[in-house]
C-alpha positions as CSV (number, residue, x, y, z in Angstrom):
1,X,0.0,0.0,0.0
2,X,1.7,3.6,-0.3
3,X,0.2,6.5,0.5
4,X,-1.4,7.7,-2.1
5,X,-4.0,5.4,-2.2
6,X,-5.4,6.7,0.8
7,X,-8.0,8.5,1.0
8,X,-7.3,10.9,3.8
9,X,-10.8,12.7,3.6
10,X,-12.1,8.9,4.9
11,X,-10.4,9.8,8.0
12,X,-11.6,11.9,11.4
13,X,-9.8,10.8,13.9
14,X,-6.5,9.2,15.0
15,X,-8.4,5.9,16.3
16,X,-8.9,5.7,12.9
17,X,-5.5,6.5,11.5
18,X,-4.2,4.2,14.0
19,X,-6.0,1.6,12.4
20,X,-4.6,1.9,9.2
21,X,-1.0,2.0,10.9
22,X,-2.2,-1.5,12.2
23,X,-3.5,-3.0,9.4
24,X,-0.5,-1.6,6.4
25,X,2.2,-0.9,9.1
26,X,4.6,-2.9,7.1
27,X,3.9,-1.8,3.8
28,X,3.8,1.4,4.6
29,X,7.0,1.1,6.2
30,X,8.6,-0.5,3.3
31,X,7.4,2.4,1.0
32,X,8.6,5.4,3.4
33,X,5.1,6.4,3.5
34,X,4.3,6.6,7.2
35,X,5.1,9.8,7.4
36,X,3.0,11.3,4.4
37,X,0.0,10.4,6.3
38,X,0.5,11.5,9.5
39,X,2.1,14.9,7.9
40,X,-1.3,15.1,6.1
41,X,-3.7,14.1,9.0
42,X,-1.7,16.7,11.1
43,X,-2.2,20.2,8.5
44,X,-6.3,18.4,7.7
45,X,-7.2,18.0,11.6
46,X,-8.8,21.3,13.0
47,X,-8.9,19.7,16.7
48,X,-5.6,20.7,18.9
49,X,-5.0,17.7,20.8
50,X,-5.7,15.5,17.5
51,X,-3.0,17.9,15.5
52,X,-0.6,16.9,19.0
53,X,-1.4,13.5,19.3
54,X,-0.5,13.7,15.3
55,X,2.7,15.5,15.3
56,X,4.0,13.0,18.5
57,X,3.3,10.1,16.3
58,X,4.9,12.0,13.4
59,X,8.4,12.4,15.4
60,X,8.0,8.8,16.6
61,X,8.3,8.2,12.7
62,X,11.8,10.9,12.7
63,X,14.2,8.7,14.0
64,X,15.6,5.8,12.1
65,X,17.1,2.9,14.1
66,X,20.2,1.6,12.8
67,X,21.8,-1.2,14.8
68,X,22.3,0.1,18.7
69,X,22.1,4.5,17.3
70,X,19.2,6.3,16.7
71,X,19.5,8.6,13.9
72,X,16.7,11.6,13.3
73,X,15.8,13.4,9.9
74,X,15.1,16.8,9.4
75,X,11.4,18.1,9.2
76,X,9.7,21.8,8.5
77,X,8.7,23.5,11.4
78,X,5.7,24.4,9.5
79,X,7.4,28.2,9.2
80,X,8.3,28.9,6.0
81,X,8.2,25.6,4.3
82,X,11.0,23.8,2.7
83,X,13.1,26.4,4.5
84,X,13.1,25.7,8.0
85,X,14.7,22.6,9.1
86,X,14.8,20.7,12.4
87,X,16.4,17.6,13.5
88,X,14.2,16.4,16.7
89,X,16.1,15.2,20.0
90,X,15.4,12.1,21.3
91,X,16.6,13.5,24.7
92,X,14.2,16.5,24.3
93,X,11.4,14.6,23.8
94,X,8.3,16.6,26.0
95,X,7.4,14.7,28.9
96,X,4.1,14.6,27.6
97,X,5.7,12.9,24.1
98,X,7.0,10.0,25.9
99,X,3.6,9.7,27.9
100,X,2.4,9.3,24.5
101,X,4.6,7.4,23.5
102,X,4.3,4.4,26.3
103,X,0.5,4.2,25.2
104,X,1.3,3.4,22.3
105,X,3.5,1.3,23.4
106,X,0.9,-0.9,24.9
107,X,-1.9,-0.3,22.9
108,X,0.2,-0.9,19.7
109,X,-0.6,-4.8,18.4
110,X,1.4,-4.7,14.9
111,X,4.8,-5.8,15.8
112,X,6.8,-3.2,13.4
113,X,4.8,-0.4,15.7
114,X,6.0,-2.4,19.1
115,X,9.4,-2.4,18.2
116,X,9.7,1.1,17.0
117,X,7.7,2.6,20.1
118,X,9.8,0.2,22.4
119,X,13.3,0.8,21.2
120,X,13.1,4.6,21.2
121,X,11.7,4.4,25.3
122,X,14.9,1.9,25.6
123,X,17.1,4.9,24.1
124,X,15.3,7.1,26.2
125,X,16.8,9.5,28.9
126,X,17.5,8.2,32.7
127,X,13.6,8.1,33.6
128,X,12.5,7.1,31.2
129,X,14.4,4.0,29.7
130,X,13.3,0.4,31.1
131,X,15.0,-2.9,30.2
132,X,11.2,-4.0,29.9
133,X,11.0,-1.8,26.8
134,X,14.1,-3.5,25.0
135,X,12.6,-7.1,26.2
136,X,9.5,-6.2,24.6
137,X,11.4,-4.9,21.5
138,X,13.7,-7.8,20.7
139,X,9.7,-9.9,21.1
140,X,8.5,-7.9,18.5
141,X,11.4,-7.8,16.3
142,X,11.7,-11.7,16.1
143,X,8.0,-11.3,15.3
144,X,8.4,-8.5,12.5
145,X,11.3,-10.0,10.7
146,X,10.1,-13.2,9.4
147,X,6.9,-11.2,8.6
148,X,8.4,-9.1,6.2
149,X,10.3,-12.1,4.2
150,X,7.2,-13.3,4.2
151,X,5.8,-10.1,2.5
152,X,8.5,-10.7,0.1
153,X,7.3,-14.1,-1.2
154,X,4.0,-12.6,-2.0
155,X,4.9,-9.9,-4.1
156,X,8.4,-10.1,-4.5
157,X,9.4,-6.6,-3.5
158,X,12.9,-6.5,-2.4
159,X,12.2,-3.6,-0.3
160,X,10.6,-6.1,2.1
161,X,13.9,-7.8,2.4
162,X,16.1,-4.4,3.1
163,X,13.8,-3.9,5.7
164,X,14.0,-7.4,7.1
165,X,17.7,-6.9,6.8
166,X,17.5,-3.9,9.0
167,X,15.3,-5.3,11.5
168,X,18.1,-7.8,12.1
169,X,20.9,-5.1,12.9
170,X,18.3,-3.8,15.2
171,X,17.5,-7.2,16.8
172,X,21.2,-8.5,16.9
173,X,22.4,-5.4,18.6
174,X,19.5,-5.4,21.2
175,X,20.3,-9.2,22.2
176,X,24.0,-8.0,22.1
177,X,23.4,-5.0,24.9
178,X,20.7,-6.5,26.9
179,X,21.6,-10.4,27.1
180,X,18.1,-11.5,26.3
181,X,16.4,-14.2,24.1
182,X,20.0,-15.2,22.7
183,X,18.7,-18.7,22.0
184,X,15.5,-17.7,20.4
185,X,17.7,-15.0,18.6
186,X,19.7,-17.4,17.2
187,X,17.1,-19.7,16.3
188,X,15.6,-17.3,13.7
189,X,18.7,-16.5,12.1
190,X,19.7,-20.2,11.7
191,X,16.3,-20.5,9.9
192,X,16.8,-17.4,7.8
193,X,20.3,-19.2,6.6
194,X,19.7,-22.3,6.2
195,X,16.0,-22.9,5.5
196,X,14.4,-19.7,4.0
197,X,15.7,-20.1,0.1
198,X,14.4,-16.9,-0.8
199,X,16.5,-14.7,1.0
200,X,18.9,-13.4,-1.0
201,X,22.7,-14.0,-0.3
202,X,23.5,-9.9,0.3
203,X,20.9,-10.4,3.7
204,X,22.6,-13.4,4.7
205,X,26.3,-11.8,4.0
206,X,24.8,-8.4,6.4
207,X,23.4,-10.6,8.9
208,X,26.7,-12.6,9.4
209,X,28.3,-9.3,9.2
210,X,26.3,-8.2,12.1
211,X,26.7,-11.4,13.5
212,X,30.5,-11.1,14.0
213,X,30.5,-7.9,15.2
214,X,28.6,-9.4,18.1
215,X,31.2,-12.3,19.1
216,X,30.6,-11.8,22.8
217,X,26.9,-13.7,21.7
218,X,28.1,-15.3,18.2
219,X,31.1,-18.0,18.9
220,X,32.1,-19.9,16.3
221,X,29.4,-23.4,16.1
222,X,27.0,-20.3,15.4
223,X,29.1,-20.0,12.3
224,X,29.1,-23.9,11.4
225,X,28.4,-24.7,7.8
226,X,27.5,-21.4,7.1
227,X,30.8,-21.3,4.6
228,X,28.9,-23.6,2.8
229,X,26.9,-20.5,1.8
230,X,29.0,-18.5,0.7
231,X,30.4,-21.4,-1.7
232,X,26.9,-22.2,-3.0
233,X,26.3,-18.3,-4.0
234,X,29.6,-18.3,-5.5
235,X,28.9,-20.9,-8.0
236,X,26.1,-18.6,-8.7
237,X,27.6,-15.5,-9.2
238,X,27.7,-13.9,-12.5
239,X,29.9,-11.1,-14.1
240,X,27.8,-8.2,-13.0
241,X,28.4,-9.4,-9.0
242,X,32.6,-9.5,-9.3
243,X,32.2,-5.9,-7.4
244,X,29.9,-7.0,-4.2
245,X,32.1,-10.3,-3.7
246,X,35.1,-8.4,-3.9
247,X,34.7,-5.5,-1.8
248,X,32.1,-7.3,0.7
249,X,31.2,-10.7,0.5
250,X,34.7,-12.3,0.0
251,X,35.6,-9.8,3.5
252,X,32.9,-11.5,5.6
253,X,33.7,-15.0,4.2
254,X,37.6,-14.7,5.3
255,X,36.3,-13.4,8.8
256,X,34.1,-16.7,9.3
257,X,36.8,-18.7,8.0
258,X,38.8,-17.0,10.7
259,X,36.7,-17.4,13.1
260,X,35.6,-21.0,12.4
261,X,39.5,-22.0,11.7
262,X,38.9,-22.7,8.2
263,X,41.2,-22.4,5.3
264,X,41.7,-18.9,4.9
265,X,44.1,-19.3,1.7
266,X,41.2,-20.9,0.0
267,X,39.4,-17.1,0.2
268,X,42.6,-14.8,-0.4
269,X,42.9,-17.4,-3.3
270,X,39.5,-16.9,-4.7
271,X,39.8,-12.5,-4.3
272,X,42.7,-12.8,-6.0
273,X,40.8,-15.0,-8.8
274,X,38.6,-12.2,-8.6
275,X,40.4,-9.2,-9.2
276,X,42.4,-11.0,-12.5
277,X,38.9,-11.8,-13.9
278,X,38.0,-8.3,-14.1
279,X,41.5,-7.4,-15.0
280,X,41.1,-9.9,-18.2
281,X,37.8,-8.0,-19.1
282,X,39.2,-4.3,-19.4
283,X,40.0,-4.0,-22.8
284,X,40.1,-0.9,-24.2
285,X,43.2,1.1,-24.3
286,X,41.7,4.0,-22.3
287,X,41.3,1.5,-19.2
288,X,44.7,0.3,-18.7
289,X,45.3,2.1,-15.6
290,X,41.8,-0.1,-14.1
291,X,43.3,-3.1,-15.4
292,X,46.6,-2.4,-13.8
293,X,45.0,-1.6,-10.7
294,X,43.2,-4.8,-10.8
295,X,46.0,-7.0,-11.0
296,X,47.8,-5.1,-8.4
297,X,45.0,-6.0,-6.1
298,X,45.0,-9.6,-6.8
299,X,48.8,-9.4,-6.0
300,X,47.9,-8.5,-2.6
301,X,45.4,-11.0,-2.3
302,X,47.7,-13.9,-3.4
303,X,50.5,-12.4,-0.8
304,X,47.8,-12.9,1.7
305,X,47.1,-16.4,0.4
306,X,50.8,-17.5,0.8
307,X,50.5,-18.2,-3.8
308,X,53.9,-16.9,-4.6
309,X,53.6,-19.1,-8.2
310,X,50.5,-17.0,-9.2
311,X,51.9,-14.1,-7.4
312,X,55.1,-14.2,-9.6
313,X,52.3,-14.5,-12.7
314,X,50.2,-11.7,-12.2
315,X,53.3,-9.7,-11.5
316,X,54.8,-10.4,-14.9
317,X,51.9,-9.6,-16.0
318,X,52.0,-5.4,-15.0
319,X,55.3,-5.6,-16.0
320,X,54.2,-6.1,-19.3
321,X,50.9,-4.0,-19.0
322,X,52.8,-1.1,-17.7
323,X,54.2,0.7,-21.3
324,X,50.0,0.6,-22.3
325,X,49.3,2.3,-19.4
326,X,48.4,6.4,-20.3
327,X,46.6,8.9,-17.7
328,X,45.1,11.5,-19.4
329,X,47.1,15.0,-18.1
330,X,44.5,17.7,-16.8
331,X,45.9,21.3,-16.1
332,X,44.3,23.2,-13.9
333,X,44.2,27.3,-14.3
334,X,44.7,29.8,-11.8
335,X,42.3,32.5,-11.2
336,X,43.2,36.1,-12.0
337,X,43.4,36.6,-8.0
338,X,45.7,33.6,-7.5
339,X,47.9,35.1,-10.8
340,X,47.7,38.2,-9.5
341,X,48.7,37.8,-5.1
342,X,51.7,35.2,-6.7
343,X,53.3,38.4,-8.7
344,X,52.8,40.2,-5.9
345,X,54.6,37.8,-3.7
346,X,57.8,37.5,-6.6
347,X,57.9,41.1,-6.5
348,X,58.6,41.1,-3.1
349,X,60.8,38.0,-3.1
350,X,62.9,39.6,-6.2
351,X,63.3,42.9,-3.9
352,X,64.2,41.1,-0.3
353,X,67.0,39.3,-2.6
354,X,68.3,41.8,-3.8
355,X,69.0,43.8,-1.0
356,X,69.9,40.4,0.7
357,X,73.0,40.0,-1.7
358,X,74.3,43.1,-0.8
359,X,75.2,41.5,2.7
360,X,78.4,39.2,3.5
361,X,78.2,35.7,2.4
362,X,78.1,34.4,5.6
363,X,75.2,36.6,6.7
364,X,73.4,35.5,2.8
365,X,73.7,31.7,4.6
366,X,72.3,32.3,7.5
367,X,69.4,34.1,6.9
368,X,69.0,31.6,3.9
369,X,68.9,29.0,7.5
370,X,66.6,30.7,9.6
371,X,64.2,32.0,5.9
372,X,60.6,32.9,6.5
373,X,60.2,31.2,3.1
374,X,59.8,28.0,4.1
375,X,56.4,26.6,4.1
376,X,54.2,26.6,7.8
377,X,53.2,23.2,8.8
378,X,50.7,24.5,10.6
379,X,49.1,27.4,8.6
380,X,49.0,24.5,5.3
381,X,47.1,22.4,7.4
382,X,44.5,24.9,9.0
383,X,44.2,25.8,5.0
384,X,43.9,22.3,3.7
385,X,41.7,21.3,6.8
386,X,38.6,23.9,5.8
387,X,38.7,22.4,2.1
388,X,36.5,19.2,1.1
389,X,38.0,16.6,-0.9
390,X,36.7,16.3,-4.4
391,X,37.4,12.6,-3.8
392,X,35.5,12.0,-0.4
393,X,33.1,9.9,-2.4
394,X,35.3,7.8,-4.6
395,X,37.6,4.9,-4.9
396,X,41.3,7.1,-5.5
397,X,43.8,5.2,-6.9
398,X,47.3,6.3,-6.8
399,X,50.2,5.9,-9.5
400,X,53.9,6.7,-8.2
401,X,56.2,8.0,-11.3
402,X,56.8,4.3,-12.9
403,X,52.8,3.2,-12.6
404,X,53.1,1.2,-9.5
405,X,49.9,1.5,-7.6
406,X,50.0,2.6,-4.1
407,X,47.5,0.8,-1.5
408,X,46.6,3.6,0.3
409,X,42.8,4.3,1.2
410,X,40.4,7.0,0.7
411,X,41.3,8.8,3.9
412,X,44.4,9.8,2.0
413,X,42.7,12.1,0.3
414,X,43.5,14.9,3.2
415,X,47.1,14.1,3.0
416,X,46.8,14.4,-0.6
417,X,45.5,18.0,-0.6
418,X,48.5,18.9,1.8
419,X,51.0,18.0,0.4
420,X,49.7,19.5,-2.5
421,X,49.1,22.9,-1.1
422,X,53.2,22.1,0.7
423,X,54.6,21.5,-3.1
424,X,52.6,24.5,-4.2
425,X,54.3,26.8,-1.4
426,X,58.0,25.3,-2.0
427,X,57.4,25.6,-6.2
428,X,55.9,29.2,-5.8
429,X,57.3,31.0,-2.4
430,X,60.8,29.0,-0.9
431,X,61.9,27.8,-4.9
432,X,61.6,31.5,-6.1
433,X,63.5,33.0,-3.0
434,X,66.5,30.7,-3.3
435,X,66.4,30.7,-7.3
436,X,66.7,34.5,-7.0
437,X,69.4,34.5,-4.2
438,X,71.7,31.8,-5.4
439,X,71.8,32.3,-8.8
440,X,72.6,35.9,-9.1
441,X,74.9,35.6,-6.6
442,X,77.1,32.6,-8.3
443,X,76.8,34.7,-11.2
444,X,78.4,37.8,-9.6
445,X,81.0,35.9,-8.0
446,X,79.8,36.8,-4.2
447,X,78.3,33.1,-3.7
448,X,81.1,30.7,-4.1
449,X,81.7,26.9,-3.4
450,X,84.7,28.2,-1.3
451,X,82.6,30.8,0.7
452,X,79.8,28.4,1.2
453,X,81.3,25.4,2.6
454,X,83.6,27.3,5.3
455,X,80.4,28.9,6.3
456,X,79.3,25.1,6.9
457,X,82.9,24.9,8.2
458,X,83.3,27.2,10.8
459,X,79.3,27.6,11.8
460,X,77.6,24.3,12.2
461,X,78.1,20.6,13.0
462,X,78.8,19.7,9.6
463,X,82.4,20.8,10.4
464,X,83.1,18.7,13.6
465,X,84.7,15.9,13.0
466,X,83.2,11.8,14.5
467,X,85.3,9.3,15.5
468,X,84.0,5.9,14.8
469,X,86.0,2.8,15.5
470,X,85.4,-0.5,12.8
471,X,84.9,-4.2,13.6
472,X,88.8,-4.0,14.4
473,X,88.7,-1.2,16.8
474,X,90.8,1.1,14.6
475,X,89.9,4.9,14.8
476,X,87.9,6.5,11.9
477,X,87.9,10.3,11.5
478,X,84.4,11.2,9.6
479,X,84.2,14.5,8.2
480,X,81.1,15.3,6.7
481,X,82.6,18.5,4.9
482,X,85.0,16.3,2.9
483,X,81.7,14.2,1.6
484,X,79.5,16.4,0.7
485,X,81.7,19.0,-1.0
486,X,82.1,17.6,-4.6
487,X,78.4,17.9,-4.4
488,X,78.1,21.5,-3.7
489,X,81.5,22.6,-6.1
490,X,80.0,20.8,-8.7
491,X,76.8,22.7,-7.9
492,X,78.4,26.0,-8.3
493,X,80.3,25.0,-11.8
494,X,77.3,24.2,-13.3
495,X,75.5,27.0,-12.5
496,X,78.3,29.3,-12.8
497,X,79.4,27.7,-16.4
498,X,75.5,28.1,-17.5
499,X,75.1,31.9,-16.5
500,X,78.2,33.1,-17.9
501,X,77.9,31.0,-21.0
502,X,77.4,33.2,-24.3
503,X,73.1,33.4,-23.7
504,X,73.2,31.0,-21.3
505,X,74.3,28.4,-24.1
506,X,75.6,26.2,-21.8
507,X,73.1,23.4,-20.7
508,X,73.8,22.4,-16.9
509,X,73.8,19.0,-15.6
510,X,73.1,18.7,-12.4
511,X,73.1,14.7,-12.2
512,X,75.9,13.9,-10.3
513,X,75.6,16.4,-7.7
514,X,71.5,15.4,-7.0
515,X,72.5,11.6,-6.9
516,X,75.6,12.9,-4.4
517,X,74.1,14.7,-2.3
518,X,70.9,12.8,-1.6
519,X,72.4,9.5,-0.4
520,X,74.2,11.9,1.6
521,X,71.8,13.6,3.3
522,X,70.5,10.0,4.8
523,X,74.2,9.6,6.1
524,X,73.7,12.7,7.6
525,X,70.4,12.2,9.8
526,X,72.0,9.3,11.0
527,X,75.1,10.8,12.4
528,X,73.3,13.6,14.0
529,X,71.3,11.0,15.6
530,X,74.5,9.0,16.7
531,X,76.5,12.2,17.9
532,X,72.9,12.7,20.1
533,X,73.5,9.0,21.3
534,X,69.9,8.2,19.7
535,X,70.1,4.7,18.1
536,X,70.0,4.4,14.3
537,X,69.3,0.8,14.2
538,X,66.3,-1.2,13.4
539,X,65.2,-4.8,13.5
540,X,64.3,-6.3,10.2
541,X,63.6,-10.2,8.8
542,X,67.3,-10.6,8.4
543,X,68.4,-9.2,11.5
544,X,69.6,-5.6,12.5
545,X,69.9,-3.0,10.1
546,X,70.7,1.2,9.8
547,X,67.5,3.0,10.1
548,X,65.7,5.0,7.1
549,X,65.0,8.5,7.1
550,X,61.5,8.2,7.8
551,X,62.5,6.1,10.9
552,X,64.9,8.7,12.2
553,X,62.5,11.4,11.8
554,X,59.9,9.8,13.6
555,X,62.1,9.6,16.8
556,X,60.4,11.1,20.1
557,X,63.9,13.0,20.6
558,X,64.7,13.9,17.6
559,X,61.1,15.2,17.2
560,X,61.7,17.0,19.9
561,X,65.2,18.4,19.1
562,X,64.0,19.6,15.3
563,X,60.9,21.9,14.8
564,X,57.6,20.7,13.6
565,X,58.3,22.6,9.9
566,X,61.5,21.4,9.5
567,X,60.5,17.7,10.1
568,X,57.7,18.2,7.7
569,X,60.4,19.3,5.4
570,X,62.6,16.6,6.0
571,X,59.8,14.2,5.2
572,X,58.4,15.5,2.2
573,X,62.2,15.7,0.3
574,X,62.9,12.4,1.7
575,X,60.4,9.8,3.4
576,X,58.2,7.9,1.6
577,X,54.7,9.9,2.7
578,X,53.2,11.3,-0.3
579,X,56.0,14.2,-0.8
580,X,58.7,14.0,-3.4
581,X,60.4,10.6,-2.0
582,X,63.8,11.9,-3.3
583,X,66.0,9.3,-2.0
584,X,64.2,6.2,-2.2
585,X,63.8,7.6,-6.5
586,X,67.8,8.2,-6.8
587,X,68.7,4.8,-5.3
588,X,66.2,3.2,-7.7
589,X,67.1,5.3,-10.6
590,X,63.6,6.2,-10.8
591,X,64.2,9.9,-13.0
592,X,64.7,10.5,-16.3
593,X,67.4,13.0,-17.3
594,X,64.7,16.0,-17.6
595,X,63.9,15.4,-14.0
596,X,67.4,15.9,-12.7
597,X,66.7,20.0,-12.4
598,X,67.4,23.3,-10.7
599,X,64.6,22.5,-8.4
600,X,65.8,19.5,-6.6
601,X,69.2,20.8,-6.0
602,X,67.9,24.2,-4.6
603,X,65.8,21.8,-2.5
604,X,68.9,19.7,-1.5
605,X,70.9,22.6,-0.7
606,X,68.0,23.9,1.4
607,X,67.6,21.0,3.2
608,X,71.0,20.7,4.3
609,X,71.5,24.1,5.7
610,X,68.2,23.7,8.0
611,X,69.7,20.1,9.0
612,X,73.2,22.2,9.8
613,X,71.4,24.9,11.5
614,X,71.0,22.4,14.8
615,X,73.9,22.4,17.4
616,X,74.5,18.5,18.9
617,X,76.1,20.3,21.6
618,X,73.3,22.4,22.9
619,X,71.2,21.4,25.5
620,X,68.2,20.2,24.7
């Protein structure tokens, strides 16, 4: 019944309104049409108390039940319609409301009615809620739910089983929080999987969902056979239901193999069967990257399964998939005002560094140390944190440079938009101010190699000696200055060789001092951890090892010994959290020629004068 095929002029009272709530309680459920009537009996009834006893029964009908939370939807206040919007409050319920609402608790005889009017007193406020009311819910939910799959095999509206499905969150959680009828509970759903065929598969895969959410009731012989189930809709599945088994059903399955100490291989097995079957269907060029992404994730799910042969398959496999793959390139424009504040801001940068390079070198490198230019940790991420993600509603799938796909989840997207908003500082506040200080200066002769590393020299750590001692106990004398200087001259030649060439003719390569310096700069966290006495060494599956970057930076005291934006920093050039990941893509020989640039070694050099800017000696 819906509705509209109610004659609301047949009715004068709410006697008989609550008759029709008896008699089509259910159906009018299923079609979300409560509501209309009692909306319509409330604006056609001229008698006050009717229009209250209306609009009491109305806000019963305002709060979903979803599991153990009530959830209310918003209503007109009857004040400028459509405009005005309230969400009622359960705990503001007028005393006279829940008067109401325990008579209708008692007089109600439909058992979709009982167990709405029941489970709201239960969530009730101190004073109100009653065990009794939850006893008397979970009796009319075991009531109601076979009911309404028994609506469904009279006129085959799935709605009847969503409902049902619902009910049985509802009626799970209640036997979960009040300990009663667990046997009688259990009962029902045994029946609902085992001996009512026409329940479809996705309201047996919820209710064991639900069920194993509740293992302090559910132990595992309530999970006996029922594997059997998921193994019979399997060999029924078609094409079109690859996407439920393998972001749902598949899940559930492995957790009641767990539970039950099954084989969970078989199921990692299966997912990962899954995922190459819609890998094998993508087809056209334009959907490489979902094929790719596919087959990634059936790598994962053979890992899980302990397959390394069909591991080692599916990975030669992207290997060969990976020259097909294309992403389409999407440039985004800047608004006038964007254009317009970032010319403003080079202005000023071009200015500041001008009158900077009329200073000492050694006063250039330290206020080049201690720059306001750097990016704010925390201003980015009060910016990035008042911005919704475009992507808060969609799978994102992330490529790194050579089309691996990362595994990170949706959550990322946050991340995402900050270290975007970080790059888009460095690229057009930091890159600009060191650009404009550094390469003038080489090309005037007042920056030098020479200049620049006795600054390092004779003003930070970098130019104190460590003593080591090897496996033999002989001294070694480390000298960081002595590594890290063919870097920085051959910095400086490049540059200096390209600016004085005839038009700038000369085309720099800045290759070797990029690779140099980057494995150095790991060498370098590490020692300043040692010379703190902070250990650099990790456990790993074949035994002890030096500690990454990441690992270093993640420290409590070095955390505590470097400031919140220059750990940021650290991690964005170097760690391997969404930033540029620059050591882990020189090791690998990840770039290209084009990508060895200006950029990164202004970068470099930047990050190495805030690493030098700390004194070991100090106390902390």
């Amino acid at each position: 019944m819906r509705s509209s095929n109610i004659d609301m002029t047949d009715i004068h009272t709410m006697d008989e309104l609550y008759l029709i709530l008896e008699e089509s309680a259910l159906l009018l459920t299923r079609n979300w049409d409560i509501t209309d009537i009692l909306v319509k009996y409330r604006n056609q009834t001229a008698v006050d108390k009717e229009k209250q006893f209306a609009q009491w029964e109305l806000e019963c009908f305002l709060f979903t039940i979803r599991g153990n939370d009530v959830f209310s939807y918003s209503y007109s206040t009857g004040k400028d319609i459509g405009q005005i919007k309230q969400f009622p409050e359960l705990d503001n319920f007028q005393i006279e409301g829940f008067d109401y609402l325990k008579k209708r608790a008692k007089e109600a005889k439909n058992p979709l009615l009982i167990a709405r009017y029941n489970h709201l007193l239960w969530k009730s406020p101190k004073g109100v809620k009653n065990k009794e009311y939850a006893i008397s819910a979970v009796d009319a939910y075991l009531e109601v739910i076979p009911a309404f799959f028994n609506l469904f095999d009279q006129d085959g509206d799935g709605e009847s089983n969503l409902q049902a499905s619902n009910k049985l969150e509802n009626l799970i959680e209640l036997v979960g929080e009040v300990k009663v009828h667990i046997e009688k509970t259990k009962m029902l759903i045994a029946k609902i999987l085992f001996d009512m065929k026409s329940v479809p598969f996705y309201v047996k895969n919820s209710l064991m969902k639900h069920m194993l959410e509740r293992s302090s009731i559910f132990k595992p012989i309530d999970f006996e056979n029922t594997l059997n189930i998921f193994q019979q809709a399997l060999n029924e599945k078609d094409d079109k239901d690859s996407f439920l088994w393998i972001h749902y059903y598949i899940d559930t399955a492995i957790q009641v193999a767990r539970k039950t100490g099954s084989d969970i291989n078989r199921w990692h097995n299966i997912l990962g069967d899954m995922h190459v079957e819609v890998a094998e269907r993508e087809v056209k060029p334009d959907r490489m990257w979902l094929k790719l992404k596919s087959y990634a994730s059936a790598i994962d799910a053979y890992r899980a399964a302990g397959n390394t042969d069909q591991k080692k398959i599916i990975e030669q496999r992207i290997f060969e998939l990976k020259p097909k793959v294309q992403l389409s390139k999407v440039r985004l424009k800047k608004s006038e005002e964007e254009i317009a504040a970032l010319q403003v801001a080079h202005e000023y940068i071009k200015k500041e560094c001008e009158e900077l390079l009329k200073q000492p070198p050694e006063e250039i490198y330290a206020h080049l140390i201690e720059g306001w230019f750097f990016p704010s940790k925390n201003t980015i991420e009060k910016q990035t944190a008042k911005v919704k993600s475009s992507f808060d509603f969609f799978t994102v799938i992330q490529f790194d440079r050579n089309k691996n796909v990362s595994n990170e989840q949706n959550d990322v997207s946050k991340n995402k938009q900050f270290h975007e908003a970080y790059q888009s500082y460095l690229y057009n506040i930091t890159l600009q101010y060191l650009h404009m200080t550094f390469i003038p200066g080489i090309k005037s002769g007042h920056l030098t190699f020479k200049n620049f590393i006795a600054f390092l020299a004779e003003n930070t750590w970098l130019g104190k000696p460590y003593i080591k001692a090897d496996l033999g106990g002989d001294r070694i004398d480390i000298n960081w200055l002595s590594l890290i200087s063919p870097a920085i001259c051959d910095y400086f030649m490049q540059v200096q060789s390209w600016v004085l060439s005839q038009n700038n003719s000369y085309q720099p390569n800045f290759i070797l001092c990029i690779d140099s310096l980057t494995l150095k700069m790991e060498g370098l966290f590490r020692n300043f951890a040692e010379r703190l006495n902070v250990s650099t060494t990790v456990g790993g599956k074949k035994g002890t090892q030096e500690a990454y970057v990441n690992h270093i930076l993640d420290n409590d005291i070095i955390r505590e010994y470097f400031d919140a934006e220059d750990i940021q920093f650290f991690k964005y050039m170097f760690a391997n959290e969404g930033g540029m990941n620059l050591r882990n893509n020189v090791a690998h020989c990840f770039y290209n020629f084009l990508d060895y640039n200006l950029d990164k070694i202004h970068l470099l050099l930047a990050a190495l004068i805030r690493l030098a800017k700390y004194d070991v000696t100090e106390e902390r």
